[in-house]
MDAnalysis code that builds the backbone (N, CA, C; Angstrom):
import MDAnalysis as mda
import numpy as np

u = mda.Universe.empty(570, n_residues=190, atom_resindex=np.repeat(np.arange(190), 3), trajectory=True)
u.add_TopologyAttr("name", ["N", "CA", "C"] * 190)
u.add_TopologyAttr("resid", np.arange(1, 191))
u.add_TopologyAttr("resname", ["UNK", "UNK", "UNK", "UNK", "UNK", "UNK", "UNK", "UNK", "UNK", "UNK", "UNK", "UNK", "UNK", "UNK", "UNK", "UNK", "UNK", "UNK", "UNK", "UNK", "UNK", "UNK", "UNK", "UNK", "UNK", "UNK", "UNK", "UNK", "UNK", "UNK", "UNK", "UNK", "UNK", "UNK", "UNK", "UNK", "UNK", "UNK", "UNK", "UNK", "UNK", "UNK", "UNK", "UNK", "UNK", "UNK", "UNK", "UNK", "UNK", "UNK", "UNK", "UNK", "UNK", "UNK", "UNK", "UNK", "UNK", "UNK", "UNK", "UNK", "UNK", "UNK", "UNK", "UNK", "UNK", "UNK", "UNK", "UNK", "UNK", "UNK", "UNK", "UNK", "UNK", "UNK", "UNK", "UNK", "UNK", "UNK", "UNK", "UNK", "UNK", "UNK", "UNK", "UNK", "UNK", "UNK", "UNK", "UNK", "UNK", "UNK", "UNK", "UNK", "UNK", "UNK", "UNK", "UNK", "UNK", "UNK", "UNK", "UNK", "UNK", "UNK", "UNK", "UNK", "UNK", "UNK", "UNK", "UNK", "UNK", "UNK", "UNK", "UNK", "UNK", "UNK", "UNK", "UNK", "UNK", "UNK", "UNK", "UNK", "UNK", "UNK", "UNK", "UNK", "UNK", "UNK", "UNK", "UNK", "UNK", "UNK", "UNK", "UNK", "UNK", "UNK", "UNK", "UNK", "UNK", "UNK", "UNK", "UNK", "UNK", "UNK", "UNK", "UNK", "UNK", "UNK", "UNK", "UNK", "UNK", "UNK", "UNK", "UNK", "UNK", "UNK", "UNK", "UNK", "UNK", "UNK", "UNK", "UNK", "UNK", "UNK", "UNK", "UNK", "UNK", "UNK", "UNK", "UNK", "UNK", "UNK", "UNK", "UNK", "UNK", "UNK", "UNK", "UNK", "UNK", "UNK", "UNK", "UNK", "UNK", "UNK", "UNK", "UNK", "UNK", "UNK", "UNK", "UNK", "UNK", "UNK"])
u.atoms.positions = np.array([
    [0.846, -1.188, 0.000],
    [0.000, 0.000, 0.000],
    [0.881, 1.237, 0.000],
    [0.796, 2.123, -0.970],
    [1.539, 3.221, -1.035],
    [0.871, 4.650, 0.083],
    [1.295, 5.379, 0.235],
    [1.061, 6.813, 0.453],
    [0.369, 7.834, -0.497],
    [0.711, 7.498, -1.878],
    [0.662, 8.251, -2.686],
    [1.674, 9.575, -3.237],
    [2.816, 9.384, -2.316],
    [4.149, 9.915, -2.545],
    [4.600, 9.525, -3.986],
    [5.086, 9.768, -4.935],
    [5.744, 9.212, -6.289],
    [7.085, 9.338, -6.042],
    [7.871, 8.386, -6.392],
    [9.487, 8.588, -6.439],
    [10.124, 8.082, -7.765],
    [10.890, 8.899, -8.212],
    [11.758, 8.596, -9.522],
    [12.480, 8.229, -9.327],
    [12.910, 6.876, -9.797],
    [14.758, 6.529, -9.527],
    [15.540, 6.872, -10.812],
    [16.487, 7.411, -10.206],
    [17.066, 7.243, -11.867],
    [18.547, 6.900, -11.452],
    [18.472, 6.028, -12.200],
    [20.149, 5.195, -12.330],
    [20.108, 4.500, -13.587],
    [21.692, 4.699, -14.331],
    [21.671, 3.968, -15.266],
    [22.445, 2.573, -14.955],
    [22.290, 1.853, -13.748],
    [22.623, 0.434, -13.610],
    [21.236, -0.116, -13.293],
    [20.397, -0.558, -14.515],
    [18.804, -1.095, -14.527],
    [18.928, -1.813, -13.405],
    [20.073, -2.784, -12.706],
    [19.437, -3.647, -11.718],
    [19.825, -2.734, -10.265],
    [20.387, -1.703, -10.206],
    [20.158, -1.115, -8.796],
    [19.473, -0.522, -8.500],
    [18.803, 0.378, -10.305],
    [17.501, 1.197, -9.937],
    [15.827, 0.480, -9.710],
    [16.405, -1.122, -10.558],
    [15.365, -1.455, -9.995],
    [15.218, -2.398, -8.420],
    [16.208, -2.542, -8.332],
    [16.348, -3.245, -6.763],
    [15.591, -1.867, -5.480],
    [16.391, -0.479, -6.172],
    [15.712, 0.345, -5.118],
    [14.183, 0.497, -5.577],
    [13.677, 0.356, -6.631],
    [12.267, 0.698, -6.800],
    [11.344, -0.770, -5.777],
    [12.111, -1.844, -6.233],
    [11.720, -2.668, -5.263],
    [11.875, -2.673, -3.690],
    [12.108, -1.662, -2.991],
    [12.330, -1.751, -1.956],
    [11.656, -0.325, -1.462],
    [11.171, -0.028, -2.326],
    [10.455, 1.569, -2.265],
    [8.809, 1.207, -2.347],
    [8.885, 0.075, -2.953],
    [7.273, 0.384, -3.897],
    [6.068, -0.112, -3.242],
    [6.675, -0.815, -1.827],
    [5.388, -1.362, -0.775],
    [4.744, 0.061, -0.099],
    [5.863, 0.966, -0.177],
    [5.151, 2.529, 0.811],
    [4.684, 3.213, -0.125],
    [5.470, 3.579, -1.213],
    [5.461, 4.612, -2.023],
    [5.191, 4.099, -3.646],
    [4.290, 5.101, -4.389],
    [4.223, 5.016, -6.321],
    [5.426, 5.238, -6.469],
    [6.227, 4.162, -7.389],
    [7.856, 4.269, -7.993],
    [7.838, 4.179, -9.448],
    [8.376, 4.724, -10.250],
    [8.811, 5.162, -11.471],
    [10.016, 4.696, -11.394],
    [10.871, 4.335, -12.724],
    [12.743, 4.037, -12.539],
    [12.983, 4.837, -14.082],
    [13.891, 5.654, -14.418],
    [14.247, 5.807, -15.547],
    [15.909, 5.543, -15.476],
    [16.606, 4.772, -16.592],
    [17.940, 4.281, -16.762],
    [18.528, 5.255, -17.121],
    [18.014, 6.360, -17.535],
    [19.532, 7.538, -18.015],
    [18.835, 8.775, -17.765],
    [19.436, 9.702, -17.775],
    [18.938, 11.378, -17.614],
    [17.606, 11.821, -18.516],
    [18.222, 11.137, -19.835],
    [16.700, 11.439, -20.814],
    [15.258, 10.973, -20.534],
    [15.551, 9.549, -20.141],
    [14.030, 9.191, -19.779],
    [13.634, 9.581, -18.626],
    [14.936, 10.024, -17.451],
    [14.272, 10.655, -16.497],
    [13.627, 12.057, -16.585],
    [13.798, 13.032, -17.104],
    [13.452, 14.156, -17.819],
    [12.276, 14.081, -18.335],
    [12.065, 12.918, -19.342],
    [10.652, 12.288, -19.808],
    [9.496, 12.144, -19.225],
    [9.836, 11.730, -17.846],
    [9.244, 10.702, -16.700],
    [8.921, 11.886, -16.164],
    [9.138, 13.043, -15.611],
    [9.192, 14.296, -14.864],
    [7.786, 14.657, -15.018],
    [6.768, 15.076, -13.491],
    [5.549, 15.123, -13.832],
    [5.875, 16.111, -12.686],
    [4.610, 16.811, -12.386],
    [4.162, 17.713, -11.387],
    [3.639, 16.591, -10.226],
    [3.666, 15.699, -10.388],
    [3.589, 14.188, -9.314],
    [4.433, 13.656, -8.710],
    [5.478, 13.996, -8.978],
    [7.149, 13.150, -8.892],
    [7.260, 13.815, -7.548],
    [7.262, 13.715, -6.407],
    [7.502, 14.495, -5.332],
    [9.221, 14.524, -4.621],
    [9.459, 13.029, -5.545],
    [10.815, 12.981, -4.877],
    [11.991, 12.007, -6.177],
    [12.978, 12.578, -6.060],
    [13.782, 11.789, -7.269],
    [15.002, 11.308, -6.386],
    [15.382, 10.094, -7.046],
    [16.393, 9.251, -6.536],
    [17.631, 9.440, -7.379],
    [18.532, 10.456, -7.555],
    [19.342, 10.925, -8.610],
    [20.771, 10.167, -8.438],
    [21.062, 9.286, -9.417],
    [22.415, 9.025, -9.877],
    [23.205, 10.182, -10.517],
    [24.539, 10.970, -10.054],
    [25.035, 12.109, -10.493],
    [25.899, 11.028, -11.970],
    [26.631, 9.984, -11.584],
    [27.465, 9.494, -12.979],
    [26.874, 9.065, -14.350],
    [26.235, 9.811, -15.260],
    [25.389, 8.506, -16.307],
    [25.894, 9.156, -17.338],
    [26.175, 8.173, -18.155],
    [26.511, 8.471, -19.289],
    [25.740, 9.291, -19.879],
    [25.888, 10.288, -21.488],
    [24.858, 11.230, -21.554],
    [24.563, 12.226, -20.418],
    [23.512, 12.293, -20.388],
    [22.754, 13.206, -19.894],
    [23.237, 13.022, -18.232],
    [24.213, 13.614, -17.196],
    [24.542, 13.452, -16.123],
    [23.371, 13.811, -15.123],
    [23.926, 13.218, -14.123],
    [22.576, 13.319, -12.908],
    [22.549, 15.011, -12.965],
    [23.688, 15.630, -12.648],
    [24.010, 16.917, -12.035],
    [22.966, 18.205, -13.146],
    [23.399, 17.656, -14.647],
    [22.438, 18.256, -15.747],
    [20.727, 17.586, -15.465],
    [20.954, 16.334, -15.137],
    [19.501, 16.487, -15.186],
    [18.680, 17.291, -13.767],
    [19.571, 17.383, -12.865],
    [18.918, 18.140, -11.400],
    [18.972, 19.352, -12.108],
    [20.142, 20.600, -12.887],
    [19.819, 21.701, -13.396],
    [18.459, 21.849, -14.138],
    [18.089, 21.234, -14.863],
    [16.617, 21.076, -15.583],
    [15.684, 20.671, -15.173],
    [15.387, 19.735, -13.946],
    [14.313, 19.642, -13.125],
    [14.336, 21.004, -12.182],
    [14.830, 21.896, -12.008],
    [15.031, 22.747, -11.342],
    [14.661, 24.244, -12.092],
    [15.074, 24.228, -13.148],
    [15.145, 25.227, -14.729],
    [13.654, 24.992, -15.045],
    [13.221, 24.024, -14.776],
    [11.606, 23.441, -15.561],
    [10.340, 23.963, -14.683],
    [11.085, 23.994, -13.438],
    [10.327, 24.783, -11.996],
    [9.507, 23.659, -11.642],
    [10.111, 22.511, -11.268],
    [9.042, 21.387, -10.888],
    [9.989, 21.728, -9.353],
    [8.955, 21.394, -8.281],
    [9.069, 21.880, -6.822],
    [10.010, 20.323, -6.190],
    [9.665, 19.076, -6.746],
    [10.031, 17.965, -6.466],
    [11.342, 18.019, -5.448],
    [11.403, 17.348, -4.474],
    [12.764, 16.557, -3.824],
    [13.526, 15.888, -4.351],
    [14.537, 16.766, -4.217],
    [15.923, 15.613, -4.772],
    [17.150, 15.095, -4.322],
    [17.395, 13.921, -4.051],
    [18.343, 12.921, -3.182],
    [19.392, 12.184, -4.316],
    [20.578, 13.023, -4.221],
    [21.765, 12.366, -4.946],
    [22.041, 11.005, -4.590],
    [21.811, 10.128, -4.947],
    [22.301, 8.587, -4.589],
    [23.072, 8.737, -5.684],
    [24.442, 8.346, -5.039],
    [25.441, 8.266, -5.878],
    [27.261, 7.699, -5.383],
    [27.889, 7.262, -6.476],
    [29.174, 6.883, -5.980],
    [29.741, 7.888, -5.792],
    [29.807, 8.868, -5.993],
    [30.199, 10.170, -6.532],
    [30.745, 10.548, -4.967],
    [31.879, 11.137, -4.020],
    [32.280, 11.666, -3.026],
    [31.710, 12.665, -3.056],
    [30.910, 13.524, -1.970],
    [30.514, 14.963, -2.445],
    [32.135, 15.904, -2.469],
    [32.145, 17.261, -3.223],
    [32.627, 18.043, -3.142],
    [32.495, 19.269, -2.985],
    [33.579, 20.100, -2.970],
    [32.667, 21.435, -3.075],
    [31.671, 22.459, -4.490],
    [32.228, 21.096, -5.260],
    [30.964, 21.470, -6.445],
    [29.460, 21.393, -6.090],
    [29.160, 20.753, -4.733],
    [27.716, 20.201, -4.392],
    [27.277, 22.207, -4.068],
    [28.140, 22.900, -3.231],
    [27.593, 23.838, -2.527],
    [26.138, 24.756, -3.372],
    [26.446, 24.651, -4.631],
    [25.797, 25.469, -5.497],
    [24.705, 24.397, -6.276],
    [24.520, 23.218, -5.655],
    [23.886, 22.608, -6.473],
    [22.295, 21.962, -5.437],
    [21.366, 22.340, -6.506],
    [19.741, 21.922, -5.744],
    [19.402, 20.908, -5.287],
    [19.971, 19.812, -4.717],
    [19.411, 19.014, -4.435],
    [19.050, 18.935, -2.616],
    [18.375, 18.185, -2.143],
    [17.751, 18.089, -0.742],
    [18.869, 17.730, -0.237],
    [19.334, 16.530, -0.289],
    [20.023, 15.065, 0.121],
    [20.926, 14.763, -0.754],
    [22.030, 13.737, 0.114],
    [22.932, 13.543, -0.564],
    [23.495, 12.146, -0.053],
    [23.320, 10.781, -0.443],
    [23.529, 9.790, -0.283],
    [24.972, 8.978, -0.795],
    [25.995, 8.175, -0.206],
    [26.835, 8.208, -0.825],
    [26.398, 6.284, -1.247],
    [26.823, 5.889, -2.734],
    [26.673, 4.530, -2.791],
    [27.817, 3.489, -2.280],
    [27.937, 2.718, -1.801],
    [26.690, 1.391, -1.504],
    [25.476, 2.124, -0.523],
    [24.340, 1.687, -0.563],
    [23.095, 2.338, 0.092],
    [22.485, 1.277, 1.054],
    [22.391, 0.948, 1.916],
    [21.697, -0.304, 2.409],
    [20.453, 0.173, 2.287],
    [18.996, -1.027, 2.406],
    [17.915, -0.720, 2.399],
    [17.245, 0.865, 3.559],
    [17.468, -0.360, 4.583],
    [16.931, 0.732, 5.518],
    [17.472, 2.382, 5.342],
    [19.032, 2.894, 4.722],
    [19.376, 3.935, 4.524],
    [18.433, 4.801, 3.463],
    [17.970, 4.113, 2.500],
    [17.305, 4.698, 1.016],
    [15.856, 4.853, 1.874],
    [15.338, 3.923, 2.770],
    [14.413, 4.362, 2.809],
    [13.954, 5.061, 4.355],
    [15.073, 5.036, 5.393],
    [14.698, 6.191, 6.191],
    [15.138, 8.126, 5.451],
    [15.589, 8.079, 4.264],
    [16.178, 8.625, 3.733],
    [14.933, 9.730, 2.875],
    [14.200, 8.410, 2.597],
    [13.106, 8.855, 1.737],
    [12.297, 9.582, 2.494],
    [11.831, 9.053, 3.774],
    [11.092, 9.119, 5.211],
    [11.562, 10.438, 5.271],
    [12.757, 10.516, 5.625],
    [13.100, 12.146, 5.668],
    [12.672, 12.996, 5.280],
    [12.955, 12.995, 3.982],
    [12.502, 14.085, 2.770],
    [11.081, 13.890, 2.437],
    [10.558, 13.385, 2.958],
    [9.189, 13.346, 2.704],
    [8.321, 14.306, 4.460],
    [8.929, 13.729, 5.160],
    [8.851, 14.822, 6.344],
    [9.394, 16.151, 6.585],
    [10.213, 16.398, 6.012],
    [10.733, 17.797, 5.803],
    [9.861, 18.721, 4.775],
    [9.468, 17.783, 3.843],
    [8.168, 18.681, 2.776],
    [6.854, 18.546, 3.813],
    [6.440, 17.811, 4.684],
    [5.206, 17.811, 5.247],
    [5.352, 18.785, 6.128],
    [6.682, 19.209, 7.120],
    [6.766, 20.083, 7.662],
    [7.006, 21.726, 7.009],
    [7.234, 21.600, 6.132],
    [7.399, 23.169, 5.236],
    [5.710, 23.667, 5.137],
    [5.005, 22.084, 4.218],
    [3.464, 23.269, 4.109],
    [3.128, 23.405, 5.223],
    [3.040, 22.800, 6.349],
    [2.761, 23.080, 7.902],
    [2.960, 24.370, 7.983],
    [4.302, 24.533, 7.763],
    [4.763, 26.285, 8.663],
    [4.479, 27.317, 8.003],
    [4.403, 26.548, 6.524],
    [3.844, 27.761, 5.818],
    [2.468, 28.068, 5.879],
    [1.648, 27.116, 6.250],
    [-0.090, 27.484, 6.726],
    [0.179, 27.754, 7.958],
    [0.633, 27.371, 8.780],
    [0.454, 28.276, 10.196],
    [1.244, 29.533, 10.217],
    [2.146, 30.194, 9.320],
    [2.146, 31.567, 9.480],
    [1.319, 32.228, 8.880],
    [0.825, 31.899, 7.370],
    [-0.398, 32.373, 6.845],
    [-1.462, 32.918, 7.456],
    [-1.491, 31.760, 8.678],
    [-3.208, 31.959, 9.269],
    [-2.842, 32.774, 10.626],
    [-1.572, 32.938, 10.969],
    [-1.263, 33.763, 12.279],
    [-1.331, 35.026, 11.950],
    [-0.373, 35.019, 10.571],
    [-1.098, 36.562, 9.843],
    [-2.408, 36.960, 9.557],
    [-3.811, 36.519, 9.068],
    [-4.894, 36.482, 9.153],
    [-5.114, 36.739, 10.819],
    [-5.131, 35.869, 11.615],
    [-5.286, 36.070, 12.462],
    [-4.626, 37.660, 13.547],
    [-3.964, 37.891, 13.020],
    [-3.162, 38.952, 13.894],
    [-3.388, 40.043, 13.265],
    [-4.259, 40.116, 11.830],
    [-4.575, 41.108, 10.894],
    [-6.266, 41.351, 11.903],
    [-6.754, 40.381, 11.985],
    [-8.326, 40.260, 12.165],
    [-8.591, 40.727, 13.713],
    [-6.948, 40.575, 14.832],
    [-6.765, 41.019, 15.870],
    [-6.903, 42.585, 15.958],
    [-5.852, 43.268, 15.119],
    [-5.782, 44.705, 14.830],
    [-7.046, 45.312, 14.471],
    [-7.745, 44.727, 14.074],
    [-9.202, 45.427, 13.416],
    [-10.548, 45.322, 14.197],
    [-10.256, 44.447, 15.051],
    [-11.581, 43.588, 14.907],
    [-11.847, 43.936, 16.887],
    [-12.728, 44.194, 17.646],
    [-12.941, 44.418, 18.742],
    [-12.714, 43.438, 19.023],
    [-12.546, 42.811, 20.615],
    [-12.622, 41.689, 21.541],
    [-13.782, 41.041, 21.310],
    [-15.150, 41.730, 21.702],
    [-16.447, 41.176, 21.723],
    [-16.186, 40.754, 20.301],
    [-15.948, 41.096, 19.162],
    [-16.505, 40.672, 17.828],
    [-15.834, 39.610, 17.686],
    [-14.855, 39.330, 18.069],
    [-13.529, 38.076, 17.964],
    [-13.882, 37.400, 18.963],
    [-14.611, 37.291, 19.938],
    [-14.991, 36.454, 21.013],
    [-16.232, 35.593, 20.453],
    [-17.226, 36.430, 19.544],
    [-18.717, 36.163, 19.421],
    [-18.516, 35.305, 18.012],
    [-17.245, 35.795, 16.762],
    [-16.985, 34.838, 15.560],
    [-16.924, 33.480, 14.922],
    [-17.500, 32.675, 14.862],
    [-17.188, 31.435, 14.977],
    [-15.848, 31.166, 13.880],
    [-15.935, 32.161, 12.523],
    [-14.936, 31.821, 11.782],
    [-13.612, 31.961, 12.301],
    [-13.685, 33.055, 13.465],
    [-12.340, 33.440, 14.205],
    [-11.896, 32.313, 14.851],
    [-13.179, 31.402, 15.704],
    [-12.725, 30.898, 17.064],
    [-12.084, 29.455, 15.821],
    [-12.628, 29.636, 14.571],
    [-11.903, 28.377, 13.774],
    [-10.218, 28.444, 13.449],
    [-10.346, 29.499, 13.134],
    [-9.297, 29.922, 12.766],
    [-8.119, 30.224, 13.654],
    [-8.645, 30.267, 14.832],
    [-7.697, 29.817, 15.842],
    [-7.119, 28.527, 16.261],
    [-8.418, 27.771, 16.290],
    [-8.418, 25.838, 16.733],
    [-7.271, 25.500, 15.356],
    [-7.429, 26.275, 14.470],
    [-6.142, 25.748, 13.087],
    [-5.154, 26.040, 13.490],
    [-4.545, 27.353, 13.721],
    [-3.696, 27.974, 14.087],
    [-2.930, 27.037, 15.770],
    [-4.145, 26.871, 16.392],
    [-3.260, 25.681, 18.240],
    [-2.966, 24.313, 17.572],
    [-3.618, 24.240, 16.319],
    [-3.552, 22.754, 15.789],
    [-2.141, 22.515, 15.374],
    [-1.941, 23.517, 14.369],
    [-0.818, 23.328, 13.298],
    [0.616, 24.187, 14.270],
    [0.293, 24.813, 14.722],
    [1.242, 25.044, 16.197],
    [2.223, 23.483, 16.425],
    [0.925, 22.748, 17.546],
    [1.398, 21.451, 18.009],
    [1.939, 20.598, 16.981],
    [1.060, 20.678, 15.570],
    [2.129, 19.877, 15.024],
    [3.500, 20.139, 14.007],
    [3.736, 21.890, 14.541],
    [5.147, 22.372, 13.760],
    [6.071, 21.478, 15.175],
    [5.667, 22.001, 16.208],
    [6.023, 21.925, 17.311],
    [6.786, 20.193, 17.762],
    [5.740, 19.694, 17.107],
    [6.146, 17.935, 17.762],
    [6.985, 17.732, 16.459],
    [6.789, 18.495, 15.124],
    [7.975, 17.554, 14.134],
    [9.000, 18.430, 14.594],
    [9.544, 19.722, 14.874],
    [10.822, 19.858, 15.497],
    [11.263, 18.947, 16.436],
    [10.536, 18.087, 17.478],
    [10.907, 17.458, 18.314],
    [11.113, 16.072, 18.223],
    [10.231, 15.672, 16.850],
    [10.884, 14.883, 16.363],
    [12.469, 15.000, 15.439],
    [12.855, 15.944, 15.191],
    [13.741, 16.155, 14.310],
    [15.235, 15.794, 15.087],
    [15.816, 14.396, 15.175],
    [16.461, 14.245, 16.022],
    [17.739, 14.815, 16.207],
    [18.830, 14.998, 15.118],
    [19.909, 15.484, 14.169],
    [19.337, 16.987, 14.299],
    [20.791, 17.379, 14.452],
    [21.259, 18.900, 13.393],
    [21.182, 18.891, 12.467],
    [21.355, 17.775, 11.533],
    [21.490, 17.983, 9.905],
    [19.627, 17.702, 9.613],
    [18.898, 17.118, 10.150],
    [17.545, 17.073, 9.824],
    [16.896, 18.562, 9.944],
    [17.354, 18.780, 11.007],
    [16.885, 21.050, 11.246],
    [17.504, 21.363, 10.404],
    [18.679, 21.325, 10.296],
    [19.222, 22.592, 9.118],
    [18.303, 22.178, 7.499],
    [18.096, 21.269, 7.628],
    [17.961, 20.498, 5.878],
    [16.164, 20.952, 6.115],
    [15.725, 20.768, 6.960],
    [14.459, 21.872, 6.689],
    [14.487, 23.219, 6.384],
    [14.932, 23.809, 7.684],
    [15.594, 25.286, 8.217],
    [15.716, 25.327, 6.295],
    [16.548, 25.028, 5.671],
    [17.566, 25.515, 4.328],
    [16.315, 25.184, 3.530],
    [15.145, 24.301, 3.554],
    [14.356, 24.008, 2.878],
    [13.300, 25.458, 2.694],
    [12.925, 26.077, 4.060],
    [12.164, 27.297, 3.955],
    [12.757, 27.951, 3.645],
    [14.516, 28.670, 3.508],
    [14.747, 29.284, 3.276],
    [15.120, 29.798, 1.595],
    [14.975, 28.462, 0.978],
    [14.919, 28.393, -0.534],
    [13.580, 28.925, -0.934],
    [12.594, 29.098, 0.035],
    [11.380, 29.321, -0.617],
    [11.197, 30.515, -0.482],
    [12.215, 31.382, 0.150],
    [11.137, 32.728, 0.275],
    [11.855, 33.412, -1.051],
])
């Protein structure tokens, strides 16, 4: 049973990209493309997360992350790769950065990650939204009229809601590198 998460693998060694699609595809919808082109192909406004090989012949992982990026698709992207990082990574879009050999459980608490770090972004980004609404509707609006509102007193119960749960995924966030890799996630967005 999936989530409904989509993940792209792309590797051009067919049996590792499909070993990871097999080990992906009980949680998550998996896609595999063998080289940069068909991954490019494969590229939907659905793809929420890509499994990027940087070495492929043709079309390199690194060119195909510039063009999923150039194309303005919002998707997550996780370098799985042999590749050592360097300081060529600093300037480059991706979420994550995996080094190969990958054990199972790594690819897919990995995935887990980046899939919680996007659940926590629209979080914070609707609960400042609605704190602004709310703190707009404060300035204007009398006590009695904000006491007597029902749309207000809703709009609050959202606001204590999505609070507790910015609140409990920081506390889940066990690592420094899991905060910063959000933290760096909102900060790409503004």
């Amino acid at each position: 049973m999936t989530d409904g998460t989509e993940v792209l693998v792309v590797d051009d060694e067919s049996r590792l990209a499909d070993l990871f699609a097999a080990w992906l595809e009980q949680d998550w919808a998996v896609e595999t493309a063998y080289d940069g082109e068909e991954a490019l192909a494969k590229m939907a406004g659905t793809v929420e997360i890509v499994l990027l090989d940087r070495r492929m012949p043709g079309l390199s992982g690194d060119e195909v992350l510039e063009q999923i990026r150039d194309q303005g698709y919002d998707s997550r992207v996780v370098m799985v790769t042999a590749v050592d990082p360097d300081f060529d990574i600093i300037e480059m879009g991706f979420d994550d950065y995996l080094v190969k050999p990958v054990s199972k459980d790594e690819l897919l608490e990995m995935v887990d990650d980046v899939v919680g770090r996007s659940d926590y972004e629209a979080d914070i980004q609707e609960y400042y939204a609605l704190v602004s609404k709310k703190a707009l509707l404060e300035s204007e609006k009398t006590d009695r009229e904000l006491a007597t509102n029902a749309e207000y007193q809703d709009l609050c119960d959202r606001v204590d809601d999505l609070k507790g749960r910015v609140d409990e995924t920081v506390a889940e966030m066990t690592t420094h590198d899991e905060f910063v890799g959000a933290f760096q996630d909102l900060q790409s967005d503004e």
